[in-house]
Each structure stands twice: as structure tokens, then as C-alpha cells.
N, C-alpha and C positions, 0 to 999 in steps of 0.2 A: 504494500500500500504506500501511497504518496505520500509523505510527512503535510506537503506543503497545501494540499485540499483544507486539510483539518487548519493550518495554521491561516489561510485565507480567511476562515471564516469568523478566527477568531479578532484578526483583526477587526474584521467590518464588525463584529459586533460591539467589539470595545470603542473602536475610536466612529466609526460611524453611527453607530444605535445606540453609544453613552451605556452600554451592557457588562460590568466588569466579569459578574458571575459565570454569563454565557462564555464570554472570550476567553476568561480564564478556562472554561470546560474544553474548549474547546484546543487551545492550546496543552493543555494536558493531553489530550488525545493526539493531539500533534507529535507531544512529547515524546510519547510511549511509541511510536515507530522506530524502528531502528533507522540507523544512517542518518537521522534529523540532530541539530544545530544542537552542541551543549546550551545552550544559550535559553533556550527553549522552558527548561523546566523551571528557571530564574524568574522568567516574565512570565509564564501559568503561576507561579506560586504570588507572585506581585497581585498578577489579576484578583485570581483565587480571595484574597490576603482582602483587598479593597472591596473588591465583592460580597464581603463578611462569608466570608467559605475558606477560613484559615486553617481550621482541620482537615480538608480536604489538601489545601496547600502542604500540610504539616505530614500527613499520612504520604502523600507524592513524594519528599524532601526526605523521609526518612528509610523508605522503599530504594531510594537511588542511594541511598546510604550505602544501606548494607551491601550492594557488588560495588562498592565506588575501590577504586584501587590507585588510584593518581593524589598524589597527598595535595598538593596544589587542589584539585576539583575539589575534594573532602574537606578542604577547609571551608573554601568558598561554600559546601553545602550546608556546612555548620555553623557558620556565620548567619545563614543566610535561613536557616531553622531555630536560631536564637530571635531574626529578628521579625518571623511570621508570631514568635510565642510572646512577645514585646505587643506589636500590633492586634492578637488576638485578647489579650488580658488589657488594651486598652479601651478597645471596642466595648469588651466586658463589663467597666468601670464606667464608661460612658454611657452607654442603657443603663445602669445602675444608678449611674448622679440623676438622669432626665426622669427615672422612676422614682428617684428619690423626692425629686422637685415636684413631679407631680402629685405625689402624695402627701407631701409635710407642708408645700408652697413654699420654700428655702431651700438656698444649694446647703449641700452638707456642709461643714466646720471642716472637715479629717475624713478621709479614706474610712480609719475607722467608725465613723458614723452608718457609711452603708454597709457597714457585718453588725453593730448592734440593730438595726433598724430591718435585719433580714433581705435588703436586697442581694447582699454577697454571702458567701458561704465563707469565705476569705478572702482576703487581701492576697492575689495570685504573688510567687516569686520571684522575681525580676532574673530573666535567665543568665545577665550579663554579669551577676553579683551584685548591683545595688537595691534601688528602690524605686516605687512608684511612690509621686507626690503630686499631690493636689495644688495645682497651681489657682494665684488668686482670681483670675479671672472663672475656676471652677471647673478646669479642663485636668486631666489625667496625664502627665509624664513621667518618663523612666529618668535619676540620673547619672544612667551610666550607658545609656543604649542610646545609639545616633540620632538624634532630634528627628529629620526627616524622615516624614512617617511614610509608609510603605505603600505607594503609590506609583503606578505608570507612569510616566513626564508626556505631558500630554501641549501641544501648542496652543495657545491662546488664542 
């Protein structure tokens, strides 16, 4: 099969139809062809990641793990599965503040405020060894994990 069928489509659905989910689907499928682009599973996991389908990214990223044999690739794939699990526990934390807001009519104080208040079960661990912190505008950062969040680069 053609790598580049599946990776057609996923472009048009990302950058043409604003679709990250589909694209990212799509590209996965792309991925998983032999003889197609390392590159490949990088940008499905991006998509995947943006599309709120980071387990789906994370379950792809760790599959290429195990036969990965070129320590260069394996780093790159482990960098790059630390920072689907950075992006997925933000995502996390961010329905957790907007549920929190909606239900108290106030952003939280503290991270901790949404595990006593039940929207989190915990405070996820930051995969890079630091922390998530609540910034004052009431958005969710790591500070040890690369600011830009894990998104396509898309033209304006």
C-alpha cells in the first residue's frame, strides 16, 4: 500500500477542514506503512496530541518504541512521549479548571483545589521531573517541559 494516499488525506483534513483528530488518524495510518517518512509518526502524534486523542498518540509512540533500534530515533521518540504526556495532563487540568469555574463561579486558588473539589483524581506527574503550576491568568503549565504547546505550525 501507498504510504502517501493515507498521508494526503490527512493533510487536507488538518490544514484544509481545520480537522486535527481526522488528520492525525489519518496520518497514523500513513505511518504504519512500511517505507513511509520517519517523520510521519512525529506529526500523527502532534495531530493526534491537538486533536485531544493523546493516548492514541501515546499508544503509537510507545508501539514504535519497542523495535526502535537507532538510539538517535529512541531518543527523539522519548522526548517526544514525554511531551504528548505534558500536553495530555494539560488538556486534563484545563476541563478540570473550566468545570471547576463552572460549578463554584471562580477559577481555582491551586491545582490543589481541583482534587479536593473532585474534579481531578490527582495532580498528574510532570514526566520531565518538575511541576504543573497554575498560572495567574488560570491556565495550567509545566516548569520544566518546553513552553510551546504541542501543536502543528500552521500559517496564518
Amino acid at each position: 500500500m501507498e504510504w502517501r494516499f493515507p498521508f494526503y488525506t490527512g493533510y487536507v483534513q488538518y490544514f484544509s477542514l481545520g480537522n486535527p483528530e481526522e488528520g492525525g488518524m489519518a496520518l497514523l495510518r500513513a505511518a504504519r506503512i512500511p517505507d513511509s517518512p520517519e517523520y510521519l509518526p512525529l506529526l500523527a502524534s502532534r495531530m493526534l496530541t491537538e486533536g485531544h486523542r493523546p493516548d492514541t498518540a501515546l499508544a503509537l509512540l510507545q508501539k514504535m518504541m519497542e523495535g526502535e533500534t537507532d538510539t538517535r530515533r529512541k531518543t527523539s521518540l522519548e522526548d517526544r512521549i514525554r511531551r504528548v504526556i505534558v500536553e495530555r495532563d494539560l488538556q486534563s487540568m484545563e476541563t478540570a479548571i473550566a468545570e471547576y469555574m463552572s460549578r463554584i463561579g471562580a477559577p481555582p486558588r491551586r491545582l490543589a483545589d481541583l482534587v479536593q473539589s473532585g474534579m481531578l483524581a490527582r495532580i498528574p506527574e510532570e514526566p520531565y521531573g518538575g511541576r504543573y503550576l497554575l498560572t495567574p491568568e488560570g491556565s495550567v503549565r509545566s516548569d520544566r517541559a518546553p513552553r510551546e504547546r504541542l501543536k502543528v505550525l500552521r500559517k496564518q
